[in-house]
PDB file of N, CA, C and O in Angstrom:
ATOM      1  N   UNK A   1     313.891  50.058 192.301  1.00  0.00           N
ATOM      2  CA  UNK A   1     315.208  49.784 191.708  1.00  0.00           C
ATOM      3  C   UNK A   1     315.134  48.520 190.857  1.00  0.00           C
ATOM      4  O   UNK A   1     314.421  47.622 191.303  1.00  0.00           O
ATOM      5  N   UNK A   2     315.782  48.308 189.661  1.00  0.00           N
ATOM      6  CA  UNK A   2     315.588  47.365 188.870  1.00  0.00           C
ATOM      7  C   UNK A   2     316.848  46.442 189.010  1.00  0.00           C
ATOM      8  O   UNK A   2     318.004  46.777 189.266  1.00  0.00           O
ATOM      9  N   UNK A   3     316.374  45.299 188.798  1.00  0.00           N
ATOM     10  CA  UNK A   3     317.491  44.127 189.132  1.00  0.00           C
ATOM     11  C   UNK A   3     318.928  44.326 188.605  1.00  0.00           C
ATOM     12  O   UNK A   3     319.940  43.810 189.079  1.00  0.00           O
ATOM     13  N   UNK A   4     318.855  45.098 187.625  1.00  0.00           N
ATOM     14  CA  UNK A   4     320.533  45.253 186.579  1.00  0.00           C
ATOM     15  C   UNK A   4     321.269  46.287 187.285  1.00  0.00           C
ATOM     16  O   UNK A   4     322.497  46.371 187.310  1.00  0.00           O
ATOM     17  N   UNK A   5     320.337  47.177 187.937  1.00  0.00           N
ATOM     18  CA  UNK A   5     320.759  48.457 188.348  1.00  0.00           C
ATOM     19  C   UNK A   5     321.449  47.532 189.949  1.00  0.00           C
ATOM     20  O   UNK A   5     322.673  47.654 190.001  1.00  0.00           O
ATOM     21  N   UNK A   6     321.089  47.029 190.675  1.00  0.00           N
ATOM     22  CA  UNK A   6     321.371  46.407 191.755  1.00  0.00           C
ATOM     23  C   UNK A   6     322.844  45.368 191.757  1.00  0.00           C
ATOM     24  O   UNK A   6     323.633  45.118 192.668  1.00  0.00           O
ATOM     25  N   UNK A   7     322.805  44.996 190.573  1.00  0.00           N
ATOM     26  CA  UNK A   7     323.944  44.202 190.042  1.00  0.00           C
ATOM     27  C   UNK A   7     325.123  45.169 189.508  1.00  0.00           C
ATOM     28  O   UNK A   7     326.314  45.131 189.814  1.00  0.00           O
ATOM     29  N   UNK A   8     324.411  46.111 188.560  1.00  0.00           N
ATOM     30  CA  UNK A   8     325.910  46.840 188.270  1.00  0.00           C
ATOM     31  C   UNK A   8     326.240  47.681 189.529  1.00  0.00           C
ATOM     32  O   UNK A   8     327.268  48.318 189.300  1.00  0.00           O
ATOM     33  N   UNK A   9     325.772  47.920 190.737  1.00  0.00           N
ATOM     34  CA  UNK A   9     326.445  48.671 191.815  1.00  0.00           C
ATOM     35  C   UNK A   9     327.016  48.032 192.819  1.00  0.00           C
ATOM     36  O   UNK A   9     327.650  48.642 193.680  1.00  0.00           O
ATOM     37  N   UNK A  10     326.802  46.248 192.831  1.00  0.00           N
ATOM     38  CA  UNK A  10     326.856  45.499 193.598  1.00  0.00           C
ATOM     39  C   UNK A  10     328.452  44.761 193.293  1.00  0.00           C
ATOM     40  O   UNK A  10     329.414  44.645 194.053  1.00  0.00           O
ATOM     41  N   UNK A  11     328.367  44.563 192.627  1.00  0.00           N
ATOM     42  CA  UNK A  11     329.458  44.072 191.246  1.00  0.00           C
ATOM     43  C   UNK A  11     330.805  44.555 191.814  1.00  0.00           C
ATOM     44  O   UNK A  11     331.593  43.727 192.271  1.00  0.00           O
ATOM     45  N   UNK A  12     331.134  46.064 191.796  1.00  0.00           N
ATOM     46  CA  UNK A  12     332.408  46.938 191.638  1.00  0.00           C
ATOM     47  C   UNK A  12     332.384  46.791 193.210  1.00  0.00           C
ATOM     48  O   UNK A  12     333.550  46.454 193.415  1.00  0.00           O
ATOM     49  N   UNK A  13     331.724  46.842 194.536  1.00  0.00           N
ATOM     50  CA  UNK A  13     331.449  46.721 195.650  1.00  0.00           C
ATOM     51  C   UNK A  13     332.542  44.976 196.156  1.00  0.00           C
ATOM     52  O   UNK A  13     333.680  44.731 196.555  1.00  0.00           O
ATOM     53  N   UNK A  14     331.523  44.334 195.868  1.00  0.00           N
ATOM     54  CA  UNK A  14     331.707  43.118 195.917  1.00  0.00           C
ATOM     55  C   UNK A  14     333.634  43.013 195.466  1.00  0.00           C
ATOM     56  O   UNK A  14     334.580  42.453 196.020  1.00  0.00           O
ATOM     57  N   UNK A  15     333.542  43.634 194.549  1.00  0.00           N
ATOM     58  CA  UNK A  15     334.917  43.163 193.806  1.00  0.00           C
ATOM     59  C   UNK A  15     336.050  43.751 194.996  1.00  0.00           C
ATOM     60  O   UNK A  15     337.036  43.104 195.348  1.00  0.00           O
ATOM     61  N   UNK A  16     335.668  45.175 195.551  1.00  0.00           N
ATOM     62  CA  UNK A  16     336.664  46.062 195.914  1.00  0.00           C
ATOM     63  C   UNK A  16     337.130  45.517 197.319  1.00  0.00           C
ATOM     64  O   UNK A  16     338.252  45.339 197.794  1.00  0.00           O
ATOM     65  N   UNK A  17     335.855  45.319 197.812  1.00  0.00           N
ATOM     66  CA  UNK A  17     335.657  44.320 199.204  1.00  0.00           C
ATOM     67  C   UNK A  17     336.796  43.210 199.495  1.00  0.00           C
ATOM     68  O   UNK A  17     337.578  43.133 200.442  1.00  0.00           O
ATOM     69  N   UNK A  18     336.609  42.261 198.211  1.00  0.00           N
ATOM     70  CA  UNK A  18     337.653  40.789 198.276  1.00  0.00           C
ATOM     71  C   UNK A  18     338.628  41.548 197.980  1.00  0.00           C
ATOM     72  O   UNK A  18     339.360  40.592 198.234  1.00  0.00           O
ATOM     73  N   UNK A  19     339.332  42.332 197.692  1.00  0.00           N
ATOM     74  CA  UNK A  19     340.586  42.999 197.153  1.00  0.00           C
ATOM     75  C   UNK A  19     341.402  43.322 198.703  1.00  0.00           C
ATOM     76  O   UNK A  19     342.541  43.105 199.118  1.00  0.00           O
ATOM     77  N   UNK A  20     340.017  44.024 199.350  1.00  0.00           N
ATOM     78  CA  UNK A  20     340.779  44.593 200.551  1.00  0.00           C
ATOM     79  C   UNK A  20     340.996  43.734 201.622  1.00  0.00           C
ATOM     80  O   UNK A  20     341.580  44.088 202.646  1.00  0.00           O
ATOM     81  N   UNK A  21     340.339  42.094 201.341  1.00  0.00           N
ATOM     82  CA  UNK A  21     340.603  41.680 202.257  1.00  0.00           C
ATOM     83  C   UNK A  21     341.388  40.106 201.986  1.00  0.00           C
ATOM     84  O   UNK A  21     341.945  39.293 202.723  1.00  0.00           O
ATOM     85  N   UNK A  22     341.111  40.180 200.618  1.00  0.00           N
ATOM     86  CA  UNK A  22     342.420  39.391 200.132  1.00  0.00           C
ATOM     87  C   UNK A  22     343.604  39.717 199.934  1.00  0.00           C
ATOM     88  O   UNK A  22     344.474  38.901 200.239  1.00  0.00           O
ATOM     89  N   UNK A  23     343.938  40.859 199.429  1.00  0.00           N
ATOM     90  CA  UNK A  23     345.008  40.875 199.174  1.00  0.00           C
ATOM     91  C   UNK A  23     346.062  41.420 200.307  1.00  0.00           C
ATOM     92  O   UNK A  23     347.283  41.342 200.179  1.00  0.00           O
ATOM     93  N   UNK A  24     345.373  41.994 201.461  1.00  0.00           N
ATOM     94  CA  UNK A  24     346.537  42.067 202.271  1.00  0.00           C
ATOM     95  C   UNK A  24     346.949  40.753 203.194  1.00  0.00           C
ATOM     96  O   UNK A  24     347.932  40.637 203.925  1.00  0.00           O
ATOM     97  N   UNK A  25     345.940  39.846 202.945  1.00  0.00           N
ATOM     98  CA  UNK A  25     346.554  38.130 203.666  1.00  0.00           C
ATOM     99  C   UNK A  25     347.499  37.573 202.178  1.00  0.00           C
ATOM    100  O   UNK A  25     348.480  36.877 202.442  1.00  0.00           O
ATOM    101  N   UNK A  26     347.260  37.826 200.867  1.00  0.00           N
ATOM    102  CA  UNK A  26     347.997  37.452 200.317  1.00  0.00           C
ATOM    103  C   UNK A  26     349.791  37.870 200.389  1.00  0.00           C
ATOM    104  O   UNK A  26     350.791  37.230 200.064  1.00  0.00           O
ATOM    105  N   UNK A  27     349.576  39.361 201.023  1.00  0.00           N
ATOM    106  CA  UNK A  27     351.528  40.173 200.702  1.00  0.00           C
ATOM    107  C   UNK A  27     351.588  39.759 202.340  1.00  0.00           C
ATOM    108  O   UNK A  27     352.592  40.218 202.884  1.00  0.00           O
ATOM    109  N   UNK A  28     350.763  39.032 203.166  1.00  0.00           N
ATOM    110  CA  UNK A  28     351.521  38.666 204.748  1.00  0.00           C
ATOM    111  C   UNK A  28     350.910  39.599 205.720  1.00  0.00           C
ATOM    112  O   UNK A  28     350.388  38.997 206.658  1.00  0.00           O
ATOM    113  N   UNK A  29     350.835  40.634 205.767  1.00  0.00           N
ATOM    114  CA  UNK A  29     350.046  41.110 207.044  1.00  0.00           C
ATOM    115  C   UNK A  29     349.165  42.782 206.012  1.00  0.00           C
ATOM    116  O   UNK A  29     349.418  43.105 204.851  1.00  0.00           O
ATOM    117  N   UNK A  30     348.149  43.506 207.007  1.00  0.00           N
ATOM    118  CA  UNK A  30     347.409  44.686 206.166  1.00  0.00           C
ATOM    119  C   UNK A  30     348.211  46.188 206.160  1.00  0.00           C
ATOM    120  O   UNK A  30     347.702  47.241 205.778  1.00  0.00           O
ATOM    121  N   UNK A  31     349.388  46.043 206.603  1.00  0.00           N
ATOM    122  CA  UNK A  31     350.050  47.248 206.400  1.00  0.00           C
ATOM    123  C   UNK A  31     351.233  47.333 205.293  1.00  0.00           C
ATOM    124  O   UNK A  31     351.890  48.214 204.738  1.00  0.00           O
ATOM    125  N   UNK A  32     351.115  45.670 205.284  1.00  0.00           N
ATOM    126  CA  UNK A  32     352.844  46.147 204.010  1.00  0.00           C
ATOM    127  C   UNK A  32     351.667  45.567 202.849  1.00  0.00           C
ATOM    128  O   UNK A  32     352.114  45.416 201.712  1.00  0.00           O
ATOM    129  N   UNK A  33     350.389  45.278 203.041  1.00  0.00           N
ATOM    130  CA  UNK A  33     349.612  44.519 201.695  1.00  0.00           C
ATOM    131  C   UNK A  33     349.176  46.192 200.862  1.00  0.00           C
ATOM    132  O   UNK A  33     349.119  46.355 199.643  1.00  0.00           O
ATOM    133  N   UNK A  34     348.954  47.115 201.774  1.00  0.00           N
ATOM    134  CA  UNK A  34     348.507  48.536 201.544  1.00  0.00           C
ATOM    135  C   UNK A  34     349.428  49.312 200.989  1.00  0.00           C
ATOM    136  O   UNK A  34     350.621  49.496 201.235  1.00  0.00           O
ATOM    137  N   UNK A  35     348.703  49.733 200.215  1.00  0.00           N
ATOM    138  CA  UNK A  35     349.893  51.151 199.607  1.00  0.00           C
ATOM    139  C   UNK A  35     349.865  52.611 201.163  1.00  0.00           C
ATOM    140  O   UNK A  35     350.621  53.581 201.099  1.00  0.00           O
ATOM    141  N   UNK A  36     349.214  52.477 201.946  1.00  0.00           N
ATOM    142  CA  UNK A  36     349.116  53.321 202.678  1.00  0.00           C
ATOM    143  C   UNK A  36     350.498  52.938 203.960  1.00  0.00           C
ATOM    144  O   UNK A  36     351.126  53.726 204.667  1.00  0.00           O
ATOM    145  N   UNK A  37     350.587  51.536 203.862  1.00  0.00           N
ATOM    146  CA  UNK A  37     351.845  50.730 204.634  1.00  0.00           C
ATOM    147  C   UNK A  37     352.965  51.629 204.440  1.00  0.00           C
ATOM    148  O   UNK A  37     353.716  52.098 205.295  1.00  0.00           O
ATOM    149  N   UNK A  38     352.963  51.818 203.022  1.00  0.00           N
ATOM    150  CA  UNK A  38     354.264  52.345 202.631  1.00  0.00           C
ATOM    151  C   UNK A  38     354.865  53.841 202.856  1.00  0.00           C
ATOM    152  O   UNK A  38     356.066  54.109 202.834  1.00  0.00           O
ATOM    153  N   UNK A  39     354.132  54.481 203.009  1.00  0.00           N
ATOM    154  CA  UNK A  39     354.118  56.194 203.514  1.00  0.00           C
ATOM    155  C   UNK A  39     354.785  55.925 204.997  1.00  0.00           C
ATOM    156  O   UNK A  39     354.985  56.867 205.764  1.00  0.00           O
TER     157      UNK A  39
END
């Protein structure tokens, strides 16, 4: 595997990761931060 290839799959990973675990401490708890909260 080549170093760019490791980075561009790592990248969108990395990003989706802090999303899921920032942003539901940012809206206060992980069920109302989720669109799945809302169903």
């Amino acid at each position: 595997m080549r170093p760019w290839i490791a980075v561009a799959y790592s990248a969108p990973v990395a990003a989706a990761t802090a999303v899921f675990i920032i942003y539901p401490i940012g809206q206060g708890s992980f069920s109302d931060g989720m669109p799945l909260g809302e169903n």
